[in-house]
N, CA and C of each residue as an Amber inpcrd file, in Angstrom:
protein
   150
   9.1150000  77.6360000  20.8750000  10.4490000  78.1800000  20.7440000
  11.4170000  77.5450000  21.7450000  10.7140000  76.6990000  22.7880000
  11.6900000  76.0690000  24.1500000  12.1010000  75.0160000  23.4390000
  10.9340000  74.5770000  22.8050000  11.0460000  72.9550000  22.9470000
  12.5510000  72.8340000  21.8910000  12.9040000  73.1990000  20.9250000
  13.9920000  73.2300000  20.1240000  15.7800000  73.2260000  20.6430000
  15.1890000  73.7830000  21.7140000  16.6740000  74.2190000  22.7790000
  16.0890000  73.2270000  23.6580000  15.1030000  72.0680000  24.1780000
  15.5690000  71.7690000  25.3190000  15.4610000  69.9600000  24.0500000
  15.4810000  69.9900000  23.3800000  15.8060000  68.4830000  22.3210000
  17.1990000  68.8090000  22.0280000  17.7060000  69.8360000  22.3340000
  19.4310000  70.2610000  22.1260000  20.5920000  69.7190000  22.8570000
  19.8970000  69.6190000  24.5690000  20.4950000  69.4750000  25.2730000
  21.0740000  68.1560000  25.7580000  22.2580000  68.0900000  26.2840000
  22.6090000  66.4100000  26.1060000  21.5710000  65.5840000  26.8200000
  22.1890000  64.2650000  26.5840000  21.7280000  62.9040000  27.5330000
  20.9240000  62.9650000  28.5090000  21.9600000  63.7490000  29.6580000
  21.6630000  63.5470000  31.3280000  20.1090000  64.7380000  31.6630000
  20.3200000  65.7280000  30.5360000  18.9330000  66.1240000  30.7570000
  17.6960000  66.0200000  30.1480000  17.4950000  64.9140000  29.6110000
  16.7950000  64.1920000  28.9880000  15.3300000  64.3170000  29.5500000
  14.8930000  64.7300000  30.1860000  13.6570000  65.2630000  31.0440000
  13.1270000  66.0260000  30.2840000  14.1260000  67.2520000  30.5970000
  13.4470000  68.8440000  29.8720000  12.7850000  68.4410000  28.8170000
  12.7530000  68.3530000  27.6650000  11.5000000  68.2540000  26.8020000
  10.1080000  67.3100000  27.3400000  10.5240000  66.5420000  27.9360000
   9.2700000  65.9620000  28.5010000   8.3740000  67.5250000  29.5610000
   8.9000000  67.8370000  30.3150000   8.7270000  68.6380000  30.8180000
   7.7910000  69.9540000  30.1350000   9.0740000  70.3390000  29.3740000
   8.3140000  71.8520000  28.7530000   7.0070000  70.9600000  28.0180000
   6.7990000  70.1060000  27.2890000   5.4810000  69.5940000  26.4470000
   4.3800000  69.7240000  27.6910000   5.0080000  68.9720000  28.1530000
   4.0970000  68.7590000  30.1840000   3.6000000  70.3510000  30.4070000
   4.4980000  71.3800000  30.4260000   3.9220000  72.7550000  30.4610000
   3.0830000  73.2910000  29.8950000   2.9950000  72.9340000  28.3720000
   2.2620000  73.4920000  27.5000000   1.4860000  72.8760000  27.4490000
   0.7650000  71.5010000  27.8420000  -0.2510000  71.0270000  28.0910000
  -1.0740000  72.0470000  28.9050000  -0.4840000  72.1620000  30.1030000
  -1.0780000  72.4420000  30.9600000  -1.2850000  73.4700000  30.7490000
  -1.2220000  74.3140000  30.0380000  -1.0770000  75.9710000  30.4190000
  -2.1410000  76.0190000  28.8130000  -2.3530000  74.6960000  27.7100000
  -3.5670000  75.0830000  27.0440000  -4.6640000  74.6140000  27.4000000
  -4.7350000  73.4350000  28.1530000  -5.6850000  73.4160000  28.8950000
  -6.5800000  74.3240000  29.8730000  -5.6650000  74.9850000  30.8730000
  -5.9360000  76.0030000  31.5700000  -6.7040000  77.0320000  30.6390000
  -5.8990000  77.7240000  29.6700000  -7.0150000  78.5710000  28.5820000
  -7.9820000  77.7880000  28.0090000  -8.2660000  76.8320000  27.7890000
  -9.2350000  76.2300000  27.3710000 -10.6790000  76.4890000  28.5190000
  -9.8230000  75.7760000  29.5880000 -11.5940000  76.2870000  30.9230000
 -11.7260000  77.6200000  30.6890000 -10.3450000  78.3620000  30.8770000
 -10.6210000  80.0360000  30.7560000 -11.3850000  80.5420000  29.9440000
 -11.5630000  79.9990000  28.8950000 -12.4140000  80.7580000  27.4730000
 -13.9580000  79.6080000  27.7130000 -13.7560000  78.6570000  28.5210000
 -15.2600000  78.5380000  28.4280000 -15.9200000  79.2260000  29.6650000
 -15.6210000  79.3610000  31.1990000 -15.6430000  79.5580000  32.0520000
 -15.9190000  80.8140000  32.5320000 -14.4520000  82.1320000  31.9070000
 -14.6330000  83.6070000  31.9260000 -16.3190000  83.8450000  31.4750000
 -16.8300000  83.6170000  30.0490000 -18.5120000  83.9620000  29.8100000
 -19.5140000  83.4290000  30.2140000 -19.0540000  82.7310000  31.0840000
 -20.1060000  81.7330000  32.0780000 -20.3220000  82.8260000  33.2930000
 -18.5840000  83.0020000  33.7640000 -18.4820000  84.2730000  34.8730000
 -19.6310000  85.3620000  34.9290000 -19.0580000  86.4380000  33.5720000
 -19.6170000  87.7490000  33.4840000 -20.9870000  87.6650000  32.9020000
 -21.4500000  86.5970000  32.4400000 -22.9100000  86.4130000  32.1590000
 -23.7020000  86.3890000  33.2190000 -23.2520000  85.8750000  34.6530000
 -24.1650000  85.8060000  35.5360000 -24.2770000  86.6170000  36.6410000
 -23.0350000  87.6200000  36.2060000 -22.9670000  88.7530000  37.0720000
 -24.1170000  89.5160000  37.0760000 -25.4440000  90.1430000  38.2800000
 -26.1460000  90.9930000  37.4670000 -25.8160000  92.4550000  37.6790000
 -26.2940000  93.1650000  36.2840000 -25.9330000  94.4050000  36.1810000
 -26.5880000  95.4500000  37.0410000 -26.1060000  96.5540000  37.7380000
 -26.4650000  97.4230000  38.4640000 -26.1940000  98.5000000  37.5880000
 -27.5880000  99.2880000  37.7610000 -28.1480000 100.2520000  36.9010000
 -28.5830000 101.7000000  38.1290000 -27.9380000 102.9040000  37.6630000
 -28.8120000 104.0930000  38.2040000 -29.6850000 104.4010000  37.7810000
């Protein structure tokens, strides 16, 4: 929904879309370790039982 408004914007800020793509890289990557990583986590937690 960014990226549409920042291909809007003139000339001189010609960055911003490089940028926001640059964000959303990063931020699916990041969920990417997260979803392999989190069941790696709580799998090796061990459970304590009364």
């Amino acid at each position: 929904m960014v990226l549409p408004l920042a291909l809007a914007l003139p000339a001189p800020l010609g960055l911003v879309p490089l940028v926001v793509v640059t964000q959303t890289m990063v931020e699916l990557l990041g969920m990417m370790i997260y979803v392999k990583a989190i069941p790696r986590l709580v799998a090796s937690e061990p459970i304590l039982r009364n």
